[in-house]
N, C-alpha and C positions, 0 to 999 in steps of 0.2 A: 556225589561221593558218599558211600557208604559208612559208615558210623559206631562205632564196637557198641554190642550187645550191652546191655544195662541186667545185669547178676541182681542189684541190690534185691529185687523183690521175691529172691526167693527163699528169704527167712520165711513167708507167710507159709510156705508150703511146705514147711518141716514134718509136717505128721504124713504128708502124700509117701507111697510104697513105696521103696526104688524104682521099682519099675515103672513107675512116673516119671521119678528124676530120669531114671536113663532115657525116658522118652525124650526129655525135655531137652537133654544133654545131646543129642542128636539132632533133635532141629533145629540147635544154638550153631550147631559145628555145620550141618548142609545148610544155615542160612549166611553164613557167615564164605565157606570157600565159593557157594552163587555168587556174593558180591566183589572176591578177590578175581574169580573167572570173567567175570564180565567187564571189569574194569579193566583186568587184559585184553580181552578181545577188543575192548573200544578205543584200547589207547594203541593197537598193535597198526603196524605201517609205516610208526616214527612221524618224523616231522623234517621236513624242508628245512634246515641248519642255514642262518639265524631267522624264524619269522615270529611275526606276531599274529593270535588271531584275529577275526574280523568278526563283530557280530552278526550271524544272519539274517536277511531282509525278512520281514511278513508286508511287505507293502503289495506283493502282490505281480511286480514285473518292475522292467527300467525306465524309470520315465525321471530322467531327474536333472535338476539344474544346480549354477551357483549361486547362493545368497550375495547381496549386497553389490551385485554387479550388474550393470544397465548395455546391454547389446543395442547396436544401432542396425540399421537397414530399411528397405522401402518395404512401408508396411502393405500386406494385403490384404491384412484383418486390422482395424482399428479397434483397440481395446474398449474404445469409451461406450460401444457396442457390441462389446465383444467378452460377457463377464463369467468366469467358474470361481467355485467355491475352495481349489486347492490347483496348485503348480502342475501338479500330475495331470488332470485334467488337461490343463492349456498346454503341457507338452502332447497329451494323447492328441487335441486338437492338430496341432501344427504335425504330427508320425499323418494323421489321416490325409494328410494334402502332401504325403511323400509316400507312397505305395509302390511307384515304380511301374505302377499298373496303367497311368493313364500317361508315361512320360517323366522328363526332366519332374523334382519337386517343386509347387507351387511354395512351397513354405518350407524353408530351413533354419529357422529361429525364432524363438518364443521367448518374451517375454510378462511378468506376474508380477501383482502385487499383491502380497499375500496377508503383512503387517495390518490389521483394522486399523490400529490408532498410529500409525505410519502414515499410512493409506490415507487416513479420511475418505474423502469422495470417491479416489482410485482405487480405493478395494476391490479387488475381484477380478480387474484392468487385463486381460488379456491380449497383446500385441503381439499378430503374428507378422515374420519378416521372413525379407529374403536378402541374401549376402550379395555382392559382388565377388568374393573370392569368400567362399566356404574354411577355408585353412587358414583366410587371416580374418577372423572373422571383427567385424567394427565395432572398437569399445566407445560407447560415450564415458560411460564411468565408472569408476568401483571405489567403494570406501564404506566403513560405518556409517557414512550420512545419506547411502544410497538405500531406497527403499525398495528398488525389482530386486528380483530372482531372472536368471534369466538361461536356455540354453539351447544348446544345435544339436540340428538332427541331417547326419547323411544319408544320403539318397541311394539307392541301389547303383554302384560301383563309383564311390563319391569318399572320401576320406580314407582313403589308401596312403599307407607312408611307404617308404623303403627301407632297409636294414642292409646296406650296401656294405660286402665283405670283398674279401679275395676269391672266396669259395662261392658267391653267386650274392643274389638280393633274393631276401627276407620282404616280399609284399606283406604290410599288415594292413588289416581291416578294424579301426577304433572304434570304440563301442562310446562314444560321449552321450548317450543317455543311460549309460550305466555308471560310467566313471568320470567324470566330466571335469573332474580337479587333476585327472590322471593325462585326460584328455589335453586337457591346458596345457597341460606344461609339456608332454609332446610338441604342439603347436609353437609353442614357444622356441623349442628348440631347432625347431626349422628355419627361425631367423636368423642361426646362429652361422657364419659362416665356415664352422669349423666343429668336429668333435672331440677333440683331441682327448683320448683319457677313457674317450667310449670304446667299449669291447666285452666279448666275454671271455671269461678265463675258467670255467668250468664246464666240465662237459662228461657226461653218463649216459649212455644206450640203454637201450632198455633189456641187453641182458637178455637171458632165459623167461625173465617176467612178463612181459608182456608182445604182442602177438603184435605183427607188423600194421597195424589199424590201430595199436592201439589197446586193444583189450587186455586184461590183467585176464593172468593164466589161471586156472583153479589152483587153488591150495597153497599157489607160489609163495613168496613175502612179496611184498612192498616195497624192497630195498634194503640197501644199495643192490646195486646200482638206482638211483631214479628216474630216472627215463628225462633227465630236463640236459637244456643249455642254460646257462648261466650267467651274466656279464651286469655291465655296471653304462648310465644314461649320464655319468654326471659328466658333463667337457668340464676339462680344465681352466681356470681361472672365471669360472662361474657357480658361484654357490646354486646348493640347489635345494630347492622349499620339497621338505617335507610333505608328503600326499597325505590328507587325512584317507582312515579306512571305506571304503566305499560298496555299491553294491558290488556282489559277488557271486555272477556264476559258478557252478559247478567247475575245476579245473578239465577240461576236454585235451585232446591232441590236436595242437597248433593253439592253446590256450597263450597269451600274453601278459604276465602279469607279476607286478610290486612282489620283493623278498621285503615284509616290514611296510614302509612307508617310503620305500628307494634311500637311492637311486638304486641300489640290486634289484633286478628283474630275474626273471626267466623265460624260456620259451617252456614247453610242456611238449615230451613228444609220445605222450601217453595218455590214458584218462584216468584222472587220481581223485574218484571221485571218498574215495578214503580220507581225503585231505577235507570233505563236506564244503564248505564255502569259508576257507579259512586267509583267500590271498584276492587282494583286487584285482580283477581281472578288467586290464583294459583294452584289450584288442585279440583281434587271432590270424595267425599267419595262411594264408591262404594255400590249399589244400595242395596245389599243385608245384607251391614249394617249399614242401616240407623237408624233401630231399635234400637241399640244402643243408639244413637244419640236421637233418642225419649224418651229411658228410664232416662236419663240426662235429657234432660227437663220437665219429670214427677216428679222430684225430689223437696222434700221440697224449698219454698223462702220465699224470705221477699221483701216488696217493698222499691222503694229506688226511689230517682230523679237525675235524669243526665243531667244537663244543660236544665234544664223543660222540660225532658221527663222522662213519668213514667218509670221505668223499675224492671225487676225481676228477685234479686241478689240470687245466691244459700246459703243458711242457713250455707250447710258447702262445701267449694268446692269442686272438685274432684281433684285432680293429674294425672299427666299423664305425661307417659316417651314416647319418639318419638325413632321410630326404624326401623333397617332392616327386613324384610321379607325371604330374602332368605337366 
């Protein structure tokens, strides 16, 4: 943020000509509308009503787990031979035995221990495993007194949900080495027998903005329209935990991902790379059907304002149950 000009020090230059001062006086006023201009530009394309942002990652890629929770399974790397220096590491470990290249994954769950004075002995402990069922995957434990980190990795056409509507299903593809707290409670709600309460209730095309792949038009705005679906993960009669912010993609077309910390989601039927890495992105709807997803926001609305942004609310919502696949 830019900062008003500091005047005081121009007593010292009271003997300079005018024709100084007026110099001076010009590059006070062109230093000054550079920084109102740019602060426009940066802030123009608005903002997805109500989010919060996220700080962006430097770590470098996704490779990430949860603290304080211990995954069970049969291991095929033994940690007590098996030591890195950080999580990351022992998750790139456990991605490399899941390529897709040679077959089924050899390894879909890592475990770390990362704590030295936790740890003791076990620092470094890298445990790779494999699930019997990937989507429920086996907790030994979690709590403050648990010392792993621990997390899953899908395999090439392996953690797929559904977003089961009237208007067709929503395949998603979760990203749980991006978002892994986002991931969870997905998972979670798979066991639920019921979603009642799940649905979206907003819906925006993308309008003259943006190009049927996706691409934002030259010169166009940003919005409204936003090119997203809209709805809400929370069933009824089950509170639902807050997602801390997590890593974050760029938003793409069929992006997945937290309004805030939810349960508001969106889908993305656009690339808002405007938006820079400001919403967790946990999964993406698979390309082939996105049409779906289209026909949802072709559907009747009504306008509505959201914290002074126009937006457009569906006339009658949709419902939608969250499921397994295979």
């Amino acid at each position: 943020m830019g900062r008003r000009q500091n005047d005081s020090e121009s007593s010292r230059f009271i003997s300079l000509s005018f024709l100084l001062a007026g110099f001076i006086s010009c590059a006070l006023v062109y230093t000054v509308l550079s920084i109102v201009l740019n602060s426009n530009a940066n802030s123009e394309g608005s903002n997805l009503e109500p989010l919060t942002l996220a700080e962006e990652s430097n770590d470098g890629g996704c490779c990430r787990g949860i603290e304080k929770l211990e995954l069970w399974g049969a291991a095929v790397k033994w940690g007590s031979d098996h030591k890195f220096n950080s999580s990351k590491e022992c998750c790139q470990a456990c991605k490399a035995m899941c390529t897709g290249i040679d077959g089924p994954c050899l390894c879909d769950t890592w475990v770390f221990c990362g704590n030295k004075k936790a740890c003791g002995s076990k620092f470094g402990e890298c445990w790779l495993k494999k699930q019997k069922d990937i989507l429920a995957p086996d907790r030994q434990e979690a709590g403050n007194h648990v010392i792993w980190t621990s997390g899953i990795i899908f395999g090439k056409g392996e953690g797929i949900v559904g977003l089961e509507t009237e208007y067709g299903i929503l395949r998603i593809k979760l990203f749980p080495d991006c978002a892994p707290h986002s991931v969870a409670n997905i998972l979670e709600l798979l066991t639920l027998r019921h979603c009642a309460g799940c649905q979206f209730h907003r819906a925006e095309g993308r309008g003259q903005l943006w190009d049927s792949e996706g691409n934002h038009i030259e010169k166009a705005p940003f919005g409204p329209p936003f090119a997203i679906i809209q709805g809400t993960l929370e069933a009824q009669g089950t509170a639902f935990k807050k997602i801390p912010a997590e890593e974050c993609p760029y938003i793409r077309r069929g992006s997945v991902a937290w309004v805030g910390s939810g349960p508001e989601f969106f889908i993305s039927l656009a690339d808002h790379q405007e938006w820079k890495k400001a919403y967790t992105v946990f999964g993406s709807v698979l390309a082939e059907d996105m049409e779906v997803a289209e026909k949802i926001a072709r559907l009747p609305t009504e306008s509505d304002v959201w914290n002074n942004i126009n937006v457009s609310v569906l006339e009658k919502p949709v419902p939608l149950l969250i499921q397994r696949l295979d």
